[in-house]
Each structure stands twice: as structure tokens, then as C-alpha cells.
ZAMARGU-4260 file (C-alpha; in steps of 0.2 Angstrom, whole numbers, plus 5000, padded with zeros to 4 digits):
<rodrens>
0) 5225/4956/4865 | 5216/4949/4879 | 5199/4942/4879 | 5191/4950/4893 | 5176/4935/4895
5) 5158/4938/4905 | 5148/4923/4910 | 5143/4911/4898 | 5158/4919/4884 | 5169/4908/4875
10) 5186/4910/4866 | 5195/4900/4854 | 5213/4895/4858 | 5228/4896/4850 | 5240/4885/4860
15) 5238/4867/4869 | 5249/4870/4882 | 5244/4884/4893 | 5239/4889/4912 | 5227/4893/4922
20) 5231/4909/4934 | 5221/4910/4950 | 5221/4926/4959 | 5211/4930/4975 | 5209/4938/4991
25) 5211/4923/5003 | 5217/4905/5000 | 5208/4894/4992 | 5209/4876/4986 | 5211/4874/4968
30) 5205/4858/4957 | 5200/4853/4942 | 5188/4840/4933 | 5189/4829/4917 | 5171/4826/4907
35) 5167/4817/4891 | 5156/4825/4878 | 5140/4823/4891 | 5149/4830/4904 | 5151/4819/4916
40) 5164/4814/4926 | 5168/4796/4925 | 5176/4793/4941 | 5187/4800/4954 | 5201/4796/4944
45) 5196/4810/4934 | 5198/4822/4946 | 5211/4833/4949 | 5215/4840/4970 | 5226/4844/4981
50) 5227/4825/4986 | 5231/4820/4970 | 5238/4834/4958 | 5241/4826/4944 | 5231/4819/4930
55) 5239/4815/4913 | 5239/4830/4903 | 5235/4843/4919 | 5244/4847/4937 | 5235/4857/4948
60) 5242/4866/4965 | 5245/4855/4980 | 5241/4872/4991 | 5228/4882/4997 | 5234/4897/4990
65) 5227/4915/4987 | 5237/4912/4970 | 5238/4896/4960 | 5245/4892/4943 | 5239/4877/4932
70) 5247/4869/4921 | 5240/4861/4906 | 5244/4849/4890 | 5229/4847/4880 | 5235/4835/4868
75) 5241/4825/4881 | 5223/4822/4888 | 5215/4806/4884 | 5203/4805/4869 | 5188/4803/4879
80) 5190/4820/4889 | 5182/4831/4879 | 5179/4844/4894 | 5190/4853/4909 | 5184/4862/4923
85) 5193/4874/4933 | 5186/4872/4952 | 5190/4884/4966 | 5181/4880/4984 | 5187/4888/5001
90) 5195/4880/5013 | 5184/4872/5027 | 5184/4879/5043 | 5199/4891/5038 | 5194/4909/5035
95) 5176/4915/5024 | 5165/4901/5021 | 5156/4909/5008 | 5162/4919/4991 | 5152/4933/4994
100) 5163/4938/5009 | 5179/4937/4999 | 5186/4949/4985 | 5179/4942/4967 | 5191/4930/4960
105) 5201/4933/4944 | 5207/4919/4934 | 5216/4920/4916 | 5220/4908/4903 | 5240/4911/4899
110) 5253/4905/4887 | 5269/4898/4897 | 5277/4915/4894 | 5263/4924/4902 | 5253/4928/4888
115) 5234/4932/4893 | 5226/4924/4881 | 5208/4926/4891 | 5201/4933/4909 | 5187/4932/4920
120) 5184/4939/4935 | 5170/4927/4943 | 5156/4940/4951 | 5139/4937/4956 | 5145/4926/4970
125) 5136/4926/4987 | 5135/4910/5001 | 5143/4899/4987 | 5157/4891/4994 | 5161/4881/4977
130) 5163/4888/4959 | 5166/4881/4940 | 5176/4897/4937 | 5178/4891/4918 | 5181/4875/4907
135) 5193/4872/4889 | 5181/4860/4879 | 5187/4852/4863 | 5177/4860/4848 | 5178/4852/4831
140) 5195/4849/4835 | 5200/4864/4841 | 5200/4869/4859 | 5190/4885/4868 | 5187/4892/4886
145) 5172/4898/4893 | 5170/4906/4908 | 5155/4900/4916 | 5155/4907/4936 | 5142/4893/4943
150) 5143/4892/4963 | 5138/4881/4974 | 5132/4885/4989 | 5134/4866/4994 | 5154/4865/4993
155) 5161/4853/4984 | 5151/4839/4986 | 5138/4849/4979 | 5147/4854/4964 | 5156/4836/4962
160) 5137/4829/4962 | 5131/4842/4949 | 5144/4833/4938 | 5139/4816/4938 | 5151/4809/4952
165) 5141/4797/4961 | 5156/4798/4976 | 5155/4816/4978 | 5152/4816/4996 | 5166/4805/5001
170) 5179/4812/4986 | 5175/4831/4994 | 5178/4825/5014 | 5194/4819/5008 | 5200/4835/5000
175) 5194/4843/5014 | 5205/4830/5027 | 5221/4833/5015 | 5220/4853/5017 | 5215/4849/5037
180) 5233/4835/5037 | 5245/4848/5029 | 5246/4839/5012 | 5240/4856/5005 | 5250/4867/5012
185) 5240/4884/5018 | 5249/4902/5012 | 5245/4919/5019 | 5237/4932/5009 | 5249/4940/4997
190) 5252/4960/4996 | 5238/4971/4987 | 5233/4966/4969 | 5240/4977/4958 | 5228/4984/4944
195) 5217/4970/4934 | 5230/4970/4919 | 5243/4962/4928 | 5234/4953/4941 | 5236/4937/4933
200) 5255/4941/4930 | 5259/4944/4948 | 5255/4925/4953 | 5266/4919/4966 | 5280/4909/4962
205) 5281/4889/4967 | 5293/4888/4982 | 5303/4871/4980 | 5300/4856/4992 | 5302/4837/4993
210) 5284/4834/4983 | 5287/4850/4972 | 5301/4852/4958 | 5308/4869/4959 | 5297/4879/4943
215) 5311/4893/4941 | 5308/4911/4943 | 5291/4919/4944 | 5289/4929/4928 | 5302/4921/4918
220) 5301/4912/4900 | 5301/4894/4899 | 5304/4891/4915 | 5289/4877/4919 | 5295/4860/4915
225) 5285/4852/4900 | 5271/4840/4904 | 5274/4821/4903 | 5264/4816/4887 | 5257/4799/4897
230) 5248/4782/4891 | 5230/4787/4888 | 5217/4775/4894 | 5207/4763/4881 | 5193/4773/4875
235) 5177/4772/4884 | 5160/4774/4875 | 5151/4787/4885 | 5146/4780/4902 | 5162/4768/4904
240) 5175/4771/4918 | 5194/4775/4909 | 5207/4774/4921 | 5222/4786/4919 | 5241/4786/4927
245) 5248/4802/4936 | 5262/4807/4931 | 5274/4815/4940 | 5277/4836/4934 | 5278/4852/4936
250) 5266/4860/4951 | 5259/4877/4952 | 5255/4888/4967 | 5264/4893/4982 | 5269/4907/4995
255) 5269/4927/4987 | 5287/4929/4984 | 5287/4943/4998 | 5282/4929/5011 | 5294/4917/5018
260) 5292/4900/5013 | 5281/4891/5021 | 5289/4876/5029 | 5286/4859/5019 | 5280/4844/5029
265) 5282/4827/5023 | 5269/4819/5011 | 5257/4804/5020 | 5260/4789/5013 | 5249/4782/5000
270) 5236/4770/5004 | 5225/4758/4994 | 5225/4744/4981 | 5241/4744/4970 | 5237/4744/4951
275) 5249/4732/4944 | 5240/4733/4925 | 5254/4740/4912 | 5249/4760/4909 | 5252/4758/4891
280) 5243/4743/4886 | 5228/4741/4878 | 5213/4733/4882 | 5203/4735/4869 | 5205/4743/4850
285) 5201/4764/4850 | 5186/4770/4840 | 5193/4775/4819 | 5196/4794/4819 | 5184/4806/4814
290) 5185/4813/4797 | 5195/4830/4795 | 5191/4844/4787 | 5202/4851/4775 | 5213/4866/4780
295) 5206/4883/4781 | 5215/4899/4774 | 5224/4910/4784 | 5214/4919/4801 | 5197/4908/4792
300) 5188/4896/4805 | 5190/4878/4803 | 5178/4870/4787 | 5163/4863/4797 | 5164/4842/4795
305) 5148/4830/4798 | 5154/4817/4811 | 5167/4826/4817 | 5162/4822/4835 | 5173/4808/4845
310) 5161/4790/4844 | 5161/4772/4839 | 5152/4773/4824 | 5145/4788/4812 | 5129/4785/4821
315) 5136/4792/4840 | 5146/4806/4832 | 5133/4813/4824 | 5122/4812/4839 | 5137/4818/4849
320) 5140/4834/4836 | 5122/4840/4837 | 5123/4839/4855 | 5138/4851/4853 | 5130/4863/4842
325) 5114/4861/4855 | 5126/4867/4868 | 5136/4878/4858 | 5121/4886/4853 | 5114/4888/4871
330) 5130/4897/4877 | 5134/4911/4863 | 5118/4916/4865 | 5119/4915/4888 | 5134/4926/4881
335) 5125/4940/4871 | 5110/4943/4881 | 5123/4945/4897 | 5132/4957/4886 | 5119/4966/4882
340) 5109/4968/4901 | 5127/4971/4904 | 5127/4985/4894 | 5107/4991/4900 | 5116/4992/4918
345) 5130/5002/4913 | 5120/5015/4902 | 5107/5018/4918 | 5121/5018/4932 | 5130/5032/4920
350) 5113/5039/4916 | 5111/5041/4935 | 5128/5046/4940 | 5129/5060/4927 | 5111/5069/4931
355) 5112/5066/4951 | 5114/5084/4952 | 5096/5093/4949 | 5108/5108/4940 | 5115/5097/4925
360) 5098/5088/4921 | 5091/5099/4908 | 5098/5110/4894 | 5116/5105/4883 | 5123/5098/4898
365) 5110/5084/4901 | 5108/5081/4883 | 5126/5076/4882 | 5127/5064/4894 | 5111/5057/4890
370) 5119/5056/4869 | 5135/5049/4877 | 5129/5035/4887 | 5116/5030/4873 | 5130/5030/4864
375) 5142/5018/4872 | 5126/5006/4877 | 5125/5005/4855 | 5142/5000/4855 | 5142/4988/4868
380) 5127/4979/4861 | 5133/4981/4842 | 5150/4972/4847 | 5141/4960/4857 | 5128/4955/4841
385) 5144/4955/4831 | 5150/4941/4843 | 5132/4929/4840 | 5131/4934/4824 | 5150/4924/4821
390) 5145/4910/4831 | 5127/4907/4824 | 5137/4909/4804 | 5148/4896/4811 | 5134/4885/4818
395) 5122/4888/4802 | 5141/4883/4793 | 5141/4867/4802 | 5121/4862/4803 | 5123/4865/4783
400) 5134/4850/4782 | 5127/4840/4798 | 5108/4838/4792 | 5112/4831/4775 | 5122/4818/4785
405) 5111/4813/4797 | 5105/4793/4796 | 5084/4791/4797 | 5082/4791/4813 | 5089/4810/4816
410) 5084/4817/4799 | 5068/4825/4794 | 5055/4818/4786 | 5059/4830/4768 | 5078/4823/4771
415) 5079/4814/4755 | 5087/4797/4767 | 5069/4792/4768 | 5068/4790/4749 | 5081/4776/4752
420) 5076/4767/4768 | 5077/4752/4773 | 5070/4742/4791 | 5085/4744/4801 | 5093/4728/4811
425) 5096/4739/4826 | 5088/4750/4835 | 5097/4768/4834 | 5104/4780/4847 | 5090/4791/4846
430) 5076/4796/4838 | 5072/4815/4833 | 5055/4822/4838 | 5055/4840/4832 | 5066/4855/4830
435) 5071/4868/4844 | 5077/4886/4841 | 5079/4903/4852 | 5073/4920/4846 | 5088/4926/4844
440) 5091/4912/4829 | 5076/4909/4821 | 5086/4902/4804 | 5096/4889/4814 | 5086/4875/4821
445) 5093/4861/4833 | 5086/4843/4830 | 5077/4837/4847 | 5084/4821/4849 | 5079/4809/4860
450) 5087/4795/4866 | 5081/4778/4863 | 5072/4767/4872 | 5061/4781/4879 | 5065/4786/4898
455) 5047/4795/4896 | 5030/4794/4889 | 5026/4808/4878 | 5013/4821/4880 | 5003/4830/4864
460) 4996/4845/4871 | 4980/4849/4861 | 4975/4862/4871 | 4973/4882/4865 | 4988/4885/4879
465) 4999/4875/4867 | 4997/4887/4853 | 5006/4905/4851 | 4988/4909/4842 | 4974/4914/4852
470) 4965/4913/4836 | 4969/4894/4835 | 4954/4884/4831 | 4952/4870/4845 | 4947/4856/4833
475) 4960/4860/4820 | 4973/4862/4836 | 4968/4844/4840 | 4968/4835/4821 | 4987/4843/4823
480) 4990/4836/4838 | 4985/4818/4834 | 4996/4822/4817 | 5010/4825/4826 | 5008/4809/4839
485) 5004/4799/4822 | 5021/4807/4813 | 5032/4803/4831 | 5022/4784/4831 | 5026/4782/4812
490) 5046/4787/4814 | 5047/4776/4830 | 5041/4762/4820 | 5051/4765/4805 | 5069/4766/4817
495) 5067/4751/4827 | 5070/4733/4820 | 5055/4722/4812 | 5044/4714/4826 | 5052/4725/4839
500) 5041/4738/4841 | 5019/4737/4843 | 5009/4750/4843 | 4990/4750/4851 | 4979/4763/4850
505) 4963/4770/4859 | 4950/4782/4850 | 4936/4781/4863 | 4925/4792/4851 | 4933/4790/4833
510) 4935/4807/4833 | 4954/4802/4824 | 4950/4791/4811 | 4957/4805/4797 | 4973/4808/4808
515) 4976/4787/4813 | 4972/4779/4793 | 4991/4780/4789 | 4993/4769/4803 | 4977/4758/4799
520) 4978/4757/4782 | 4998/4752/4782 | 4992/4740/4793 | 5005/4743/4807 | 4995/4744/4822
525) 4992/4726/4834 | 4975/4728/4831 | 4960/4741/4825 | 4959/4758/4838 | 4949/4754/4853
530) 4933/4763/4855 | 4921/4763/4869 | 4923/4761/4887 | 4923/4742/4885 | 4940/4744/4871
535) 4947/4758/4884 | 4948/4742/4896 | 4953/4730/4886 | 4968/4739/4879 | 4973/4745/4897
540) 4970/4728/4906 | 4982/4720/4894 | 4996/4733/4898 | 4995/4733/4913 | 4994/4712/4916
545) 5011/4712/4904 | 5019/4724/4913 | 5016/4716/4930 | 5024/4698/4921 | 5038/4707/4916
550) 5042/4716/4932 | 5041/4699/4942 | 5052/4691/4929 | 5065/4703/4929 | 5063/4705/4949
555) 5062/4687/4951 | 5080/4684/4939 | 5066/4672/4929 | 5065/4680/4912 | 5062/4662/4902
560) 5046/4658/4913 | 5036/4671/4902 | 5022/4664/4896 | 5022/4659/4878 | 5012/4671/4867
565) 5019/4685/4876 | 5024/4700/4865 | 5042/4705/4871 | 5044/4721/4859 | 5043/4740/4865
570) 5026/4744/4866 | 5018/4759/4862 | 5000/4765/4869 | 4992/4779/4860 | 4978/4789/4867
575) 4968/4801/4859 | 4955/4811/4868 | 4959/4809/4887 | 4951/4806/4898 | 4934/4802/4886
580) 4930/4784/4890 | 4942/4782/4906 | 4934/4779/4919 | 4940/4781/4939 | 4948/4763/4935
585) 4955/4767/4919 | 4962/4783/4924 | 4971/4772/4939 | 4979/4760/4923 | 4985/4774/4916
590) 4995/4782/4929 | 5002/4765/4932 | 5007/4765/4914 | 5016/4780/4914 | 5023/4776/4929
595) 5032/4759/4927 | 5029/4755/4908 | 5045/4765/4903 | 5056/4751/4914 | 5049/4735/4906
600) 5047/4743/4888 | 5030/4749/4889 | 5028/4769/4882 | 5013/4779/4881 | 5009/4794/4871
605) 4996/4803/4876 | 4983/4817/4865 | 4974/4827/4878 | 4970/4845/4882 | 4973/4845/4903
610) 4959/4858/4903 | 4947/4844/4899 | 4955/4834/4913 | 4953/4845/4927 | 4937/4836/4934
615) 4949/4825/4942 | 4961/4838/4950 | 4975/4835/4960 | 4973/4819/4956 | 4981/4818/4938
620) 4996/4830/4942 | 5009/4815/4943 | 5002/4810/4927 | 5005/4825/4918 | 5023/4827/4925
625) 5030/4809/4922 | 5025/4814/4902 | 5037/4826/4892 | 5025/4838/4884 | 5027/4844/4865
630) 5014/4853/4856 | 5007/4853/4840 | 5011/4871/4835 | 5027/4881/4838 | 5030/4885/4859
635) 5043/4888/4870 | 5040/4877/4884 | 5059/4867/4884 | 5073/4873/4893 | 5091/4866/4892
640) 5102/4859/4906 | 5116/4872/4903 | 5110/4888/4903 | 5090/4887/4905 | 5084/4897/4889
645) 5065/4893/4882 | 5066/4886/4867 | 5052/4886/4854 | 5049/4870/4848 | 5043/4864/4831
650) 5035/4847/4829 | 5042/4836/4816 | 5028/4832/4804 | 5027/4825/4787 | 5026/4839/4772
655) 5011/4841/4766 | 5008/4832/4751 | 5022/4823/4753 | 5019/4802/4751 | 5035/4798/4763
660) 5024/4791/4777 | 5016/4779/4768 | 5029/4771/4759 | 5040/4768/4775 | 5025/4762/4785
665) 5023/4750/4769 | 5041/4745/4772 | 5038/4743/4791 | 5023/4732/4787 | 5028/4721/4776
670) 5044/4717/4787 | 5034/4714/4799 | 5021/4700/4789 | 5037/4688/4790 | 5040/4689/4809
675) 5023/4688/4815 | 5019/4671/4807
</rodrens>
């Protein structure tokens, strides 16, 4: 039975090689995109167009067609593509230039009989002229498509860009050039669709030319060459550039098979460097596989496994799998609340259409049509529930055997890894800073992980706007507050190697002293809490005068001519109470803090209600923007980069009554004694 998809719906597959049906009302140019587990694309050897075709593992059409097929050999991608994505763009300055002008598109995931396995028709579209119709993402060692329908009015470049590809611009005007030169051939709109059952099954067939193989009849079993299983490139940790080798195969697309064939012109030749390296050797040794989990019974998912994520070390694919679940998460439930404004449309269009006429809107007649389209609004809602609720038991499956597992750095403080900590020799991946969760899955919580060394200074919001309670107490709202910078200070210190990470403090007023004595006490901190206007300066002048050195140093290539007695660890500057004791100088320091510490290893946390701030107006708005802001009680002030949701987030504090804190920070200190003499 076919998966009939809506934006934001996934599917588990059941076979690796497959393809990828395009059908629309006017030619388009069909491409696709390779991604690693952060989705970016690593280079324009990861892209798949009419200029080049074929990528290992993947062909796409060579045409702008109003029908494409695409072939594709999962296995045979490289083990660092952990993402495809199905592009469709119209031609430039050849018909439409916007979707919204042309007939939806319709694209279905098939077996190489024919087999609709999934379909999507991409809707919503209006002066887009690019669109991510879907994407097969590797799961857990399994694959799945998703249909995710996100245009770009931009074009390509636009969408390219979106992905990470810093050569967007100049990758787009050349697939643009090879449709304009002929190297994509264009077709003529094939007859009238037939109905959307068999939309997918009414392709057009390839038609043979001297850069094309002939694929066989349209329709007919087995006929599409295999894929060539090709060298994959050495692994790349995320970030790195893999190249891959085309390899020549089948190709998809064509003219309808009512049209004549459209006459063939010869290829350009090839420029650039030749790459004389051997395909299958490799450079460097591949990452040890991720462990596997046992095999499930018989129409059962696949037995959740920690680390099952593609990394170096444990470390990476544990950060990489809570990143999937993140995602994962983020998506089923884009899915449901589709599904179910889906079905809030449908039940007031039939509401509307039935009671239009005046004489049918009371008595039986009425009341039938009003049960009836309740009705059907019930079911669709029901079976769209039954669809998270699948997903979150899988993902509550999987975070069941992923927290246990995670190292210190990722875990919670009542994870019992703390009970056997040690100070680490390097500094980890991340570092977790709370939990996040949606409304619709209040029992699964997703570790906020961070990535280390801090891109941005953090922001405790200790104002009453930060709490769901308008009740909240506003000095008990800011003791939390400073808990919660102390808890975040406390696991940075614990996470980073001895003598690599300092934290100062300022408390103009003392008001923290309760909140700060783990610190004090442990002994951890460079130096007592500044107090006073006079400390306020003292602490900021120093900051400031060490980030100025190490900017010149580093601009300058000069990084020996420190001075001496110069403290090259991560700094952190925590403030409590802004902007008491700042004045119009201090308040400049600041900013400058927040604005190039980050780059030269300086971090600043900051306690502060903005409310008490807005004496200064406008002034301090860069300030609060260049800060990520977390808040002491529960809020759902974070969005993700996939779908956008608000996520509540829970700060990760220490259990009360729990004595975890202090025997780390006793760890942390007496590592430290040792490298500071």
C-alpha cells in the first residue's frame, strides 16, 4: 500500500535500490544533493545535475523534463552521506518562473518494478522557483523518506546556499548554462496526467542517445541496468571534503513516449584539472563500525542501540545520535500537527460545502452532515496520533538506552557517570546545558547540547518574563537563576582539562554568596567575586587588555610574543546582577566582551533581568542578542533549524540534596593545585 506523505511525514523503506518519479506540468530540471549527518553538503562534488548526473550510488536525468526518473543504490553511497535530497528548479528563462504558476508536482518513491512505496505531491508553492521535494536519510541503519516541500524563491543558488555550499552562486549558473548549451536536453509537455494513482507509473520512458544507455521499455520489470557499486571516498569527519568518482550508469528522463524523440546533440567536452589519484585507494584508515543491534522479530522495529550514529569515536556518535533523535523528534511531530490542521481544513470546507444551502442547515439533514464531518475530522486526527505516538515509543525506545551511555559531558547531573569522574585530558565535543521538549511529548526530553568551545556567551534570564508562573517570586526567580549559571560554570569546569579553563566572577552587591559558595568554597574560581564598582573595573579591564594581546598576536601570526604570566586557558566571566555596579564604561567593556571574547577564548555568562536594564535603551540591544538566553524555570523560547517549533526548555541543575557538585568541583580543584604551581 502506498504511503501517501504531507509535509514533514516520514516512511521507513524496505529496499536500497529504488527511484525517485518526478511528474509535472512543465519541464523542469531535476538534481539531487548528498549531506552528512549535519546536513551539509561538503562540496560540489556532492551534487548531482544535469551537468554532471552521476554521483556514486545515484544518476539523475540529464534533461529538463516534465517527467524524470531517478535511480538510486543506497548501499552504494559513501559512509559519510548520511542524507539525499531530491531538488527540482525550473528552467531559467524557459516557460513559468515561479511554482505557483505551474501544476503541483508529484513525486513517488518506487521499487524498480514500479512499486509506489511513498507519494508526495509538493503544494503550497507560490514565487518559488526552487524546491527540497523530499530526502531518504539513513536512520539507525535503516533508511526513510520524508517529504519536506521547502521552496526557494531564490532558485537554486538560494537552495544550494541554504545547504552549506559556499559555491552556490557559481555551481547554480552552470547548471543553468548546461540547460541554456543543450547538455540537458528540453522535452515538450507530455499528454494529460492520468489520475493521481498512476501518475507516478506514467513516467516517460528514456529515449537512447550517445550519453544515454538505452533503459528498456517504460513499464517493464527489470529493465533499468543495476548501479555500479563505486570506490567510496576515505571517511571525512563532519566538516572535511570526500571526493567521490562518477560512474557511468543508467540515466532517467526523457521525451513522453507519444512525443518524438528529441534529437540528441553531442556532449561538450569536459574541462578542468584531471584527478589522476587511484579511486579505490585509501588515504586514510575509516572510522571502527558502530555497534549493531541484535535482530528484531518479524514486522518489529529495529532494537534501539547507544552510539549507533556514524563517528570517530563513541564520543561523536553519541553526539551525532542525539542530534538524530533531536531532529527526528522535530519532524514527526511537523508531521502530526500538519495532519491534524489538515484535517481542521477538511472538516470546515465539508462543513461549508454541505450547509451552503439555507434549506439543509437545520433539522436531520444538517445534523448528519455536521456528525459525518466530525466524524472523519476524529479519524483523521486519531490516525495521525497513532502515527506520533509510534515515533515518540520508538524515540523514548532509543533515549532509554542512549542516556545511560552518554559520557559526563552530555549526561545529567543524577546520571550515575558523575559518581565515577575523572578530570578529562581533552576537551569534549560538547557540553549539555539543559533539556528540551515539545507539548506534544512531555515524557521524552532531548539533551541541549552545545558545542564546545562556546560560539556564544550565555544569558540567564532572571526576569518574571522568564517564568510560565506569574506567581513566581522575583528573588527566588533570581537565586535560581544564579543556580543554574553556577550548575552550567560547575559542568564547564568539570569537562574541560586541568588548567584549561578559569572562571572570574562579579557580584557587585553580594547578593549571590549562597548561590557562588560551591564555587568559593571548592576553591575553583581565579580569585574571590568582585564586588563594588572598583572590582566591576578591575575584573573587566583585565578581560578586555587580554583579549586585545591575543587578538594582535593572532592577527599579527606572533603567538610566542605573549607576555609571560598570561593565562592562555578559556576564560569565563560571570555576572550576577547586571547592570548594578556598571557604569557607562563598564557597560562599553562588556559589550566588547561579548562581542570579540568568544574568538580568543573569552566567554561570558551573564544573570540579569533586561527589565532592570532598560535605562540604557537601545543601547544594550546588541548585547542581549550576541547572548543565547536560557532561563532558570521551564520556557519555550528555542526554536530548531528544521521545522521551527518552540521548545520548552529545562535547565540542568543539580538534585536537590544531592552532593555531586561538590565532590567534582573537589576533583576539578585539586587537579588544578598541580598546574598552577
Amino acid at each position: 500500500m502506498t504511503a501517501e506523505l504531507v509535509r514533514g511525514q516520514n516512511h521507513p523503506l524496505s529496499q536500497v535500490r529504488l527511484e525517485v518519479r518526478v511528474s509535472a506540468g512543465r519541464p523542469v530540471v531535476a538534481g539531487a544533493t548528498l549531506s552528512d549527518e549535519q546536513g551539509r553538503v561538503r562540496g560540489v562534488e556532492w551534487v548531482a545535475h544535469p551537468g554532471a548526473p552521476t554521483l556514486p550510488g545515484l544518476e539523475v536525468s540529464k534533461q529538463a523534463a516534465a517527467d524524470h526518473r531517478l535511480a538510486f543504490d543506497l548501499d552504494a553511497l559513501p559512509g559519510t552521506v548520511h542524507r539525499v535530497s531530491v531538488l527540482l528548479a525550473l528552467p531559467a528563462g524557459v516557460g513559468p518562473a515561479r511554482f505557483g504558476a505551474v501544476a503541483a508536482p508529484f513525486v513517488a518513491v518506487t521499487g524498480l518494478d514500479g512499486s509506489e512505496v511513498a507519494s508526495y505531491t509538493i503544494t503550497g508553492l507560490d514565487a518559488e522557483s526552487a524546491v527540497v521535494a523530499l530526502e531518504l536519510y539513513r536512520r539507525q541503519g535503516a533508511w526513510k523518506v520524508r517529504a519536506v516541500g521547502q521552496g526557494y524563491a531564490g532558485g537554486l543558488a538560494e537552495l544550494l546556499t541554504d545547504q552549506g555550499l559556499p559555491e552556490a552562486r557559481r555551481l547554480a549558473d552552470s547548471i543553468d548554462e548546461a540547460v541554456a548549451q543543450g547538455l540537458a536536453r528540453s522535452v515538450s509537455v507530455p499528454p494529460p496526467r492520468t489520475p493521481d494513482a498512476d501518475r507516478s507509473r506514467q513516467a516517460a520512458a528514456s529515449a537512447p542517445g550517445p550519453d544515454q544507455p538505452y533503459a528498456g521499455p517504460q513499464g517493464a520489470s527489470g529493465t533499468v541496468p543495476p548501479l555500479q557499486t563505486p570506490s567510496s571516498s576515505p571517511y571525512d569527519t563532519p566538516g572535511g571534503q570526500g571526493a567521490t568518482v562518477p560512474q557511468p550508469g543508467y540515466q532517467g528522463g526523457g521525451p513522453a513516449p507519444t512525443d518524438p524523440p528529441a534529437v540528441a546533440q553531442p556532449a561538450a567536452p569536459s574541462t578542468g584539472p584531471v584527478d589522476y589519484s587511484h579511486p579505490g585507494r585509501q588515504t586514510s584508515a575509516p572510522p571502527p563500525p558502530p555497534p549493531t543491534a541484535p535482530p528484531a522479530p518479524p514486522g518489529q522495529p529495529a532494537r534501539p542501540v547507544a552510539g549507533d550514529a556514524t563517528g570517530w569515536s563513541m564520543e561523536e556518535r553519541l553526539y551525532n545520535q542525539v542530534w538524530g533523535m533531536f531532529e527526528d523528534l522535530a519532524r514527526a511531530t511537523a508531521a502530526y500537527r500538519s495532519a491534524v490542521d489538515f484535517a481542521d481544513s477538511r472538516m470546515e470546507q465539508e462543513l461549508d460545502r454541505a450547509l451552503s444551502d439555507p434549506r439543509s442547515r437545520i433539522g436531520g439533514q444538517g445534523d448528519a452532515a455536521r456528525e459525518a464531518a466530525r466524524a472523519k475530522h476524529a479519524d483523521l486526527v486519531d490516525q495521525a496520533r497513532a502515527a506520533l505516538d509510534r515515533d515518540l515509543s520508538q524515540l523514548t525506545a532509543e533515549s532509554d538506552v542512549v542516556e545511560p551511555a552518554l559520557p559526563a559531558a552530555y549526561a545529567r547531573w543524577d546520571n550515575p557517570v558523575w559518581h565515577g569522574y575523572r578530570v578529562p585530558m581533552e576537551i569534549p565535543m560538547a557540553v549539555r546545558l539543559g533539556d528540551l521538549h515539545l507539548p506534544e511529548s512531555e515524557e521524552l526530553s532531548i539533551p541541549m547540547l552545545v558545542r564546545l568551545p562556546l560560539e556564544r556567551g550565555l544569558w540567564i534570564d532572571s526576569g518574571r518574563a522568564a517564568s510560565a508562573d506569574a506567581l513566581a517570586d522575583p528573588d527566588e526567580l533570581r537565586r535560581l537563576a544564579m543556580d543554574t549559571a553556577v550548575a552550567n560554570a560547575a559542568r564547564l569546569l568539570a569537562v574541560y582539562p586541568a588548567g584549561e579553563f578559569t572562571v572570574h566572577v562579579i557580584d557587585p552587591a553580594g547578593s549571590a554568596a549562597s548561590s557562588l559558595a560551591p564555587l568559593v568554597r571548592s576553591g575553583v574560581l581565579d580569585g574571590p567575586p568582585a564586588a563594588g564598582a572598583t572590582g566591576v573595573a578591575d575584573v573587566l579591564t583585565r578581560l578586555t587588555q587580554r583579549v586585545d594581546l591575543v587578538q594582535m598576536a593572532v592577527r599579527a601570526g606572533a603567538a610566542d610574543s605573549l607576555p609571560p604570566g598570561l593565562d592562555t586557558a578559556e576564560q569565563l566571566l560571570i555576572v550576577n546582577d547586571f547592570p548594578h555596579g556598571f557604569d557607562d564604561r563598564a557597560v562599553t567593556q562588556l559589550r566588547y566582551l561579548a562581542d570579540e571574547g568568544p574568538a580568543v577564548g573569552v566567554h561570558l555568562m551573564l544573570v540579569a533581568d533586561r527589565e532592570d536594564a532598560a535605562g540604557f535603551g537601545p543601547l544594550l540591544d546588541p548585547l542581549w542578542r550576541a547572548l543565547l538566553r536560557l532561563t532558570p524555570v521551564p520556557d519555550d523560547h528555542l526554536a530548531d533549524p528544521w521545522v521551527g517549533h518552540a521548545w520548552t526548555y529545562e535547565p540542568a541543575l543539580v538534585p536537590p540534596g544531592s552532593q555531586v557538585l561538590q565532590q567534582v568541583l573537589s576533583q576539578v580543584a585539586a587537579a588544578r593545585r598541580p598546574w598552577n604551581r
